[in-house]
N, C-alpha and C positions, 0 to 999 in steps of 0.2 A: 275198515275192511282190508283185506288182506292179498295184496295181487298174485294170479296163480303162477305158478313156476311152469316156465315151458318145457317139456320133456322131451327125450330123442328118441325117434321112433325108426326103423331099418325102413331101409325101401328097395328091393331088387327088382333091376328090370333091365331088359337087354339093351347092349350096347346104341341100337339103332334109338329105341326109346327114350334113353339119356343126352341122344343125340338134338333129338327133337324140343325136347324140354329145354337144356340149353340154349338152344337156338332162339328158341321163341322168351324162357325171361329175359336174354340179352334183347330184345326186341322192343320188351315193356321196360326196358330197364329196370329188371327185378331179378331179386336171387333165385336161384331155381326151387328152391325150399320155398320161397313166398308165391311164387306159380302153384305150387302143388296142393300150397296150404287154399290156395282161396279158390284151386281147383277141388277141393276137397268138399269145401264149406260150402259152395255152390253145389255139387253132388249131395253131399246130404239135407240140403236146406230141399231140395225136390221130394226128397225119400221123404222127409219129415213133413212134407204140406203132401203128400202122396199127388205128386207131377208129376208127368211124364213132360222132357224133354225134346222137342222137336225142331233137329238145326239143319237147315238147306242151307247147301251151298250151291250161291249163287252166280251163273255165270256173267260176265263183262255185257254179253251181246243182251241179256235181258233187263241190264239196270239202266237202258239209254231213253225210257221215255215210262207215264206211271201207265198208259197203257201195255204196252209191251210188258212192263213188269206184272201187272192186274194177270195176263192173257199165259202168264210165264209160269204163276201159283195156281188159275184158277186149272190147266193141263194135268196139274199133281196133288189136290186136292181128294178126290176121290181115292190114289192109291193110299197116302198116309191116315185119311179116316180109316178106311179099313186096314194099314197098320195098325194103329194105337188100341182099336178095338179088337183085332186078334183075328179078322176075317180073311179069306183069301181075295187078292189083290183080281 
């Protein structure tokens, strides 16, 4: 078998955005091209099992006990069901 040739594909996006991407594969110790790539692969690997993606960020004051955290998700639960289903909040 025959291994595939990697191609160059353009990527424009604003200075701040470039910014960020940098910063963060310097972080994973990764090139910003392999951030993008397995940010890519994750995005489509959703599209292609038809996910929806669902990321909370979470703050400091609610990761200090698994109640607090339980009591932290179960407050925002009802709004993002009815996100993902399309209803009003």
């Amino acid at each position: 078998m025959t291994a595939k040739k990697n191609t160059i594909m353009s990527l424009h996006v604003d200075p701040d955005t470039q910014d960020k991407i940098k910063a963060h594969a310097k972080k994973r110790n990764i090139s910003a091209s392999r951030l993008i790539r397995d940010l890519v692969d994750k995005n489509l690997a959703n599209v292609e099992d038809e996910v929806d993606t669902v990321i909370f960020k979470v703050p400091s004051s609610a990761k200090k006990d698994f109640d607090t955290m339980r009591s932290w998700f179960l407050a925002r639960i009802d709004a993002v069901s009815k996100a993902v289903v399309g209803e009003q909040a």
